[in-house]
N, C-alpha and C positions, 0 to 999 in steps of 0.2 A: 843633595848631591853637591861634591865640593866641584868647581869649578878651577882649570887653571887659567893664569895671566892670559893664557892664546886662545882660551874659548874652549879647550875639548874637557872633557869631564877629568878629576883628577883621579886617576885608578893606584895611586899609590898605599902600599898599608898603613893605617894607623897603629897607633901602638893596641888600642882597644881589640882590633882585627887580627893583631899579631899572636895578641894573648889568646883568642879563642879560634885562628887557625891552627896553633902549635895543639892543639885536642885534637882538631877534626882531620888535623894533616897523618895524623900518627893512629886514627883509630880503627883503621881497615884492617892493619896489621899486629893492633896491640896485644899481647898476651892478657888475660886477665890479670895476674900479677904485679901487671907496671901499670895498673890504674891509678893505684895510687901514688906511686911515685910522679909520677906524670904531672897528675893535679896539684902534690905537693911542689913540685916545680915550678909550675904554671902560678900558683900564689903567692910563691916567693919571688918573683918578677913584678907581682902588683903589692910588693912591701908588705903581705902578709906573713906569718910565722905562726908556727905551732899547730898545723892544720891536719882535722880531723873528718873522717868518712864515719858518721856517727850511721848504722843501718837497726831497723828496729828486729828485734828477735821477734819468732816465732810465739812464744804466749804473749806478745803487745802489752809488755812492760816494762820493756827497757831499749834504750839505744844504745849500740854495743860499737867500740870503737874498730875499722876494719884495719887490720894488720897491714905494713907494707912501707919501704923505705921511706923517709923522709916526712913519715905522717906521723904524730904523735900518739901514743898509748893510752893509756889508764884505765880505768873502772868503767863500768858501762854505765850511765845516765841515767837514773828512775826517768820514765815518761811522763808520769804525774805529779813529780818535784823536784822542776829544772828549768834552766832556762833553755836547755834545747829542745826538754818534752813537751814546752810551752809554744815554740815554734814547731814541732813536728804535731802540735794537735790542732794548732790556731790555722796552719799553711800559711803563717807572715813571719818576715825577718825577723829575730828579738836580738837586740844589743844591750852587752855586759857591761857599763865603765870599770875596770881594770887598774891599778895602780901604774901598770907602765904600757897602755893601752884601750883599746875595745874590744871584747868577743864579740864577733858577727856569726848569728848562727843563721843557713839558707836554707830554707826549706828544699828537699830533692826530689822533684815532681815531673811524675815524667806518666803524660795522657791522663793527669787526675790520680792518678796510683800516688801512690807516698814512699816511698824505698827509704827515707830516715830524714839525715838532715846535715850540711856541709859549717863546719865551724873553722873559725880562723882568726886569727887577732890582728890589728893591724892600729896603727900609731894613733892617725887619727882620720878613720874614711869619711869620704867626701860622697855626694850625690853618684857620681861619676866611677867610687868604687863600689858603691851599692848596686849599680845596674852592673856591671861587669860580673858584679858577685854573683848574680842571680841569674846571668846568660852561663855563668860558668856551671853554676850548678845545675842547668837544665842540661846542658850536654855531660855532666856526671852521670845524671840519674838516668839518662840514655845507655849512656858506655855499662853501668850496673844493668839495664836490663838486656842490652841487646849481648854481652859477655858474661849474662851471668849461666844463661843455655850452654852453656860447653866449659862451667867450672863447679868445681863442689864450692870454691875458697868464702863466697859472702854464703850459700848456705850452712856452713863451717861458722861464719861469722854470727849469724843470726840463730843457729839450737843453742839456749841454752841450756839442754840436760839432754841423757841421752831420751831417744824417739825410736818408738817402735816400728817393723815392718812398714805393718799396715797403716802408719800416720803418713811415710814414709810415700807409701804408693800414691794418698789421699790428698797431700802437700803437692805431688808432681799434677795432677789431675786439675789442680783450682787453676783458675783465672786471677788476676790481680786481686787482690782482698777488698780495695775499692778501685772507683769510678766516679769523676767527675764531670759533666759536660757541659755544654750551655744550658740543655732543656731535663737533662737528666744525672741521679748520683745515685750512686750505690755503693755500700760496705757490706761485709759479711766478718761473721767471728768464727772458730769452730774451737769446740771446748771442749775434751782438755786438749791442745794444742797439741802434746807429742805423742799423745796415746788415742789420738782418735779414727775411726774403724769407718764406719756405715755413712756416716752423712758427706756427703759435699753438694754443692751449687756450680750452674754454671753461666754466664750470662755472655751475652755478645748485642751490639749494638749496629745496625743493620739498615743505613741509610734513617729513616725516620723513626722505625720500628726497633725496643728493646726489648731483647726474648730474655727471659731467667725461668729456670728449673731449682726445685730444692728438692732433694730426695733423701730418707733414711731407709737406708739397707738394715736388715732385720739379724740380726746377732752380732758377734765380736768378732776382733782380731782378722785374719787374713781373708776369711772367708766373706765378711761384710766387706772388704776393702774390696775384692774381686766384683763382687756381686755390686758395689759400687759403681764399679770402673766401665762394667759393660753397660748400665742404665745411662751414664753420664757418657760412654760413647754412643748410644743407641741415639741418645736426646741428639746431640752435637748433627750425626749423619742426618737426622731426621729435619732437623730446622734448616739445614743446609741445602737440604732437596727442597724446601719451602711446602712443603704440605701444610694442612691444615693444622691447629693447636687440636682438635681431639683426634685427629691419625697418628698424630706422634706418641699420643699413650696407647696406640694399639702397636707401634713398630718398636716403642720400649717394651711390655709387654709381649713380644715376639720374644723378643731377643731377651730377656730374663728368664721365660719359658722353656726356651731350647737349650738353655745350657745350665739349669740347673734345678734340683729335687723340684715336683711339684708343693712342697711344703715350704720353698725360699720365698720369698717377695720382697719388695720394695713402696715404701710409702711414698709418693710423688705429686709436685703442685709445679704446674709448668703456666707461665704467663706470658702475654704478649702487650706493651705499651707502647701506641700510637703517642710518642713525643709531639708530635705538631697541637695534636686536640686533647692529650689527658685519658682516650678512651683506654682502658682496661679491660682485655680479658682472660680468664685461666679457666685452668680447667684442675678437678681435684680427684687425687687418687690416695681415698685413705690416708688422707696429710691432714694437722690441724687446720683449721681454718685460719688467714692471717688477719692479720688487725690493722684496720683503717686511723689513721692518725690525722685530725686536723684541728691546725690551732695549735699545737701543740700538746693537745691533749686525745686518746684514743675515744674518738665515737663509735666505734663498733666493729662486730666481726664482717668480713668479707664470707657470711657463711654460702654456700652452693649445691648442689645437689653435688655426690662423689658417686663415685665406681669403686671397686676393689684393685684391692694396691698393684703396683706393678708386678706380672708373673702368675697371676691368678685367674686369668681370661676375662676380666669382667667386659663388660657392657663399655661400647664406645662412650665416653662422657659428651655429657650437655655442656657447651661451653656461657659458663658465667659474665656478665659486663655489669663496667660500672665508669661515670665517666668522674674522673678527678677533679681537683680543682686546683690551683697553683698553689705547691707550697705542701702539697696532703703528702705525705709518708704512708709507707704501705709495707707493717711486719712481717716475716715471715719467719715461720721458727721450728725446730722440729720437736718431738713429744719430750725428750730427753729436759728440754728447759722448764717444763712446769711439772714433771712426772715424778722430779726426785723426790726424796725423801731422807732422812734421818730413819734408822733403826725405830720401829712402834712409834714415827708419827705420821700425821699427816703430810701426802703431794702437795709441792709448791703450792700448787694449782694457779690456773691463769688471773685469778684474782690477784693474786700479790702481782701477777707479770704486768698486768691494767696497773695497780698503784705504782709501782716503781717506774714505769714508762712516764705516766704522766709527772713523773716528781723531776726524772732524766730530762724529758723534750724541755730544754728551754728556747728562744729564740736567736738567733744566727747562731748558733754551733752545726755545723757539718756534721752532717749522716755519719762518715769516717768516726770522730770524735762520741756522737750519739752511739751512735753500733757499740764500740768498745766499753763505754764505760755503763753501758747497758748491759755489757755478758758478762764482766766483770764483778759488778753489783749484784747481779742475781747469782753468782757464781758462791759470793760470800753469805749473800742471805739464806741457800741452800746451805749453810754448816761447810762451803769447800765440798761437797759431795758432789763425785761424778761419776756415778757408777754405769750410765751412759752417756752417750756424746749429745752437746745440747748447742744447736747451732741457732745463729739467727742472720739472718739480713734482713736489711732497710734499704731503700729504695723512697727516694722521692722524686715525683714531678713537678720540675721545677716553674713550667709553662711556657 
């Protein structure tokens, strides 16, 4: 605290305070629209130029630059060869030297989530504009998420091709794509990104306790996305009421039941992670079994006794445990990722998904970064075939 000449605290602004009241002064009432304007404003006060709202698209391969006064244009950014997809995978600053500058590029991180990454060139920053850069870009990646509920314009920014219906519904229904905490992280992919139907996840974190669900809805198109939308509301009501992890696959099972043919179902794997102790339990409905990661490398299936998928009345499940250890990652994937196939050959099968995991898991890269280049690689060693939606989340306990 500064002090003045008389003794009383000095409450005057600094210039630091000035730059990040002018966001927080103007954000209660800001349109979506002048987000960018606003920040480009706001950067050109701390001697930056040419600054960009880089947001990652929907298939998590590109950073796409977001449109709007004063912000610079151009091409959107491969994520896998760049200097800003190198900072949007890493979650650290990377700087460019420039012939008549530096690019700073900030990561834009807002609760662990990743919304893309804040670039801007500046003559020659000091300590002092680094931390400013990085206070600013956390109240961006705020104003993105708490404005982006009442705009199309950054999901506008982020499709890049058109997206059907029912990806449509499946997109509104997810939770942030990742999550990072002290004790816990989580990422999820869903493939193919604008044509996907049946799968989603949903997770919430809950005082000590992290609940996540993975469910695939059983066909295509609108009818998987509905049939979706009520499992993943049933789950949401049910963990909310705090019942038990094997009531909740009788109250999804209700409610799949009642509202649609006895021949629909839903294949379902809902877990519960005590953050404080590592303990694990789920419970499994006609889901793969997920895979236990430690070291880096997968030691085995989480396999459990199942019930019958969601919507088919089976039997209350036995609830599974298992107690983790710091650092263990814990896959979860649905059939669509080992099931495909090439025309006359052989399914993936989980064998290639055990080698590829173990060649991906290296040492400090983030689940975020592991998740993606995980669905991606498998996406291409299936031939690009996607003839079902093939989703996965990772989830580690961190201890």
């Amino acid at each position: 605290m500064t002090v003045a000449p008389s003794g009383d605290p000095d409450h005057s602004e600094s210039f630091g305070e000035g730059l990040l009241g002018t966001i927080l002064d103007a954000a209660h009432e800001l349109p979506p629209h002048r987000v960018g304007p606003l920040v480009a404003d706001t950067l050109a006060r701390l001697g930056g130029r040419d600054p960009q709202i880089l947001l990652q698209d929907y298939g998590q391969q590109k950073l796409v630059p977001l449109p709007g006064a004063g912000l610079t244009g151009g091409e959107p950014h491969p994520i896998d060869h760049s200097d800003a997809g190198r900072c949007f995978l890493t979650s650290r600053p990377v700087e460019l030297a420039l012939a008549d500058g530096v690019r700073v590029h900030v990561p834009l991180l807002d609760g662990g989530d990743h919304a893309g990454v804040l670039a801007v060139t500046m003559d020659s920053p000091d300590d002092d504009d680094r931390r400013l850069l990085g206070r600013i870009a956390g109240l961006v990646a705020d104003l993105l998420q708490t404005k982006g509920g009442h705009t199309d314009l950054f999901f506008r920014t982020r499709r890049g091709e058109a997206m059907s219906v029912a990806a449509e519904i499946q997109w509104s229904l997810l939770p942030p794509l990742a999550m990072t905490m002290p004790r816990v992280a989580v990422a999820g992919v869903l493939e193919p990104a604008y044509d996907v139907a049946g799968d989603s996840f949903d997770y919430a974190l809950n005082g000590d306790t992290f609940h996540l669900a993975m469910i695939d809805a059983m066909g295509h198109g609108l009818d998987a996305a509905t049939m979706a939308t009520v499992a993943i509301g049933a789950y949401r009501h049910a963990r909310r009421i705090s019942i038990e992890l094997s009531e909740i696959y009788l109250f999804m099972d209700r409610a799949v039941a009642d509202q649609f043919a006895p021949d629909h179902f839903v294949t379902a794997q809902m877990m519960r992670l005590d953050t404080g102790t590592g303990h694990l339990q789920w419970v499994n409905a006609g889901h793969p079994a997920p895979m236990l990661i430690r070291g880096h490398r997968v030691v085995g299936r989480l396999d459990s006794p199942t019930t019958l998928p969601v919507g088919f009345g089976g039997a209350q499940p036995r609830v599974s445990r298992v107690t983790l250890e710091p650092g263990d990652r814990v896959l979860c994937f649905t059939d669509g990722l080992v099931e495909e196939h090439q025309s006359g050959q052989e399914q993936f099968g989980e064998d290639q998904l055990v080698d590829w995991v173990n060649r991906l898991e290296k040492a400090d890269r983030e689940v975020r970064a592991v998740a993606r280049d995980l669905s991606h690689t498998l996406k291409r060693a299936r031939g690009d075939a996607t003839s079902d939606d093939a989703t996965l989340v990772l989830v580690e306990w961190r201890g």
